[in-house]
N, C-alpha and C positions, 0 to 999 in steps of 0.2 A: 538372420537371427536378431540383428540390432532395430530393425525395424518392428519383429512381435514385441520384441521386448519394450518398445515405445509405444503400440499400440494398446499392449493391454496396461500400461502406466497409465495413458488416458483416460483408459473403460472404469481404472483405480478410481483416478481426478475426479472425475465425471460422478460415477456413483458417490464418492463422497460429500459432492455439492447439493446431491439431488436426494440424500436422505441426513442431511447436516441440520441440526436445528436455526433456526434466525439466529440467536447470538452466536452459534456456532459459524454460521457463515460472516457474523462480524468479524471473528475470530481470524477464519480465512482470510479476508480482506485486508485485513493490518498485515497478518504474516506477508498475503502478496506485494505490499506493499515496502513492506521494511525489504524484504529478498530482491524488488529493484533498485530499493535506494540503493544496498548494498552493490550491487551490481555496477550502478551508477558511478558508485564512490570509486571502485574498482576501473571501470573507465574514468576516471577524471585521471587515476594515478598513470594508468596508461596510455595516457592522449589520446584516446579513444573518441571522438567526437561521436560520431555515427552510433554507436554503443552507449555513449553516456545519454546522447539528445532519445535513443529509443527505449532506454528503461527508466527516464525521467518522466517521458510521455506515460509510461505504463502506471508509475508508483501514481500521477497526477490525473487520470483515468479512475484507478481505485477512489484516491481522495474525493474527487467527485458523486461516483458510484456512493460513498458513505453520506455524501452529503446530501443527494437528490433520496434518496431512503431512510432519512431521518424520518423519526414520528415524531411531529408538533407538537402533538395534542400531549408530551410527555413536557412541554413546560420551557422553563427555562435551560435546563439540563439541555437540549435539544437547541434553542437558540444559542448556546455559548458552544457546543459542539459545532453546529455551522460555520460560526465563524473562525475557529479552528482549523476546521478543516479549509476553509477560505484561505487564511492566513498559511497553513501550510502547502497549501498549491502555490499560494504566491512565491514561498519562500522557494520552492522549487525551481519554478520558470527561474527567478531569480540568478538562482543555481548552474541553472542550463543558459544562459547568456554570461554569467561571469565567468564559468567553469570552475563552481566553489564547491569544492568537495567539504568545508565545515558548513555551509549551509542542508549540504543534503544528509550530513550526518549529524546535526542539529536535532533536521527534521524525523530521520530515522530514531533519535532516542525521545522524539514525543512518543512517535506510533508507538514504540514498544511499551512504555508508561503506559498509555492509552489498552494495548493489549493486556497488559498485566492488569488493570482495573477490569477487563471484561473478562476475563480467567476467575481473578477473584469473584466476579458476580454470578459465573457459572459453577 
């Protein structure tokens, strides 16, 4: 039973990526990212290493993903996004070698600022 019930979750997942608008998959992006930091932060409290180093990998994946899909040609807005988003991967790794749970929730309440600006512009 627990297995339909994860597979049609995915068919869920999956359709929603696949008819989600561009800013709406921004949208997605932050949320998957704030739900590892979370996760993250959650492994830091419980010594988790293994957990914390694999949803730090994951939120620092997303980060990139935002940043390799910037649109240039949108200016400056786009250059100071960059390096935001640079700055908050560093902050992470950071995170993941000190095992700093206020650096990943730091960086967890940019994303969320950051989402709630792309909510507002949707």
């Amino acid at each position: 039973m627990y297995a339909n019930t994860s597979n049609a979750y995915r068919i869920y997942e999956s359709n929603n990526v696949k008819t989600a608008s561009p800013k709406g998959l921004i949208i997605m992006l932050y949320e998957g990212a704030i739900k590892f930091c979370r996760f993250a932060e959650m492994a830091i409290n419980e010594n988790n290493i293994e957990r914390r180093n694999e949803n730090l990998k994951k939120a620092q994946d997303i980060l990139t993903e935002l940043q390799v899909t910037l649109n240039h040609d949108a200016g400056e807005i786009a250059e100071k996004l960059e390096m935001l988003y640079a700055y908050m991967n560093s902050e992470l790794v950071q995170a993941n070698i000190q095992n700093d749970g206020m650096k990943v929730a730091y960086v967890r309440s940019m994303l969320e600022e950051l989402k709630e600006a792309w909510n507002a512009i949707i």
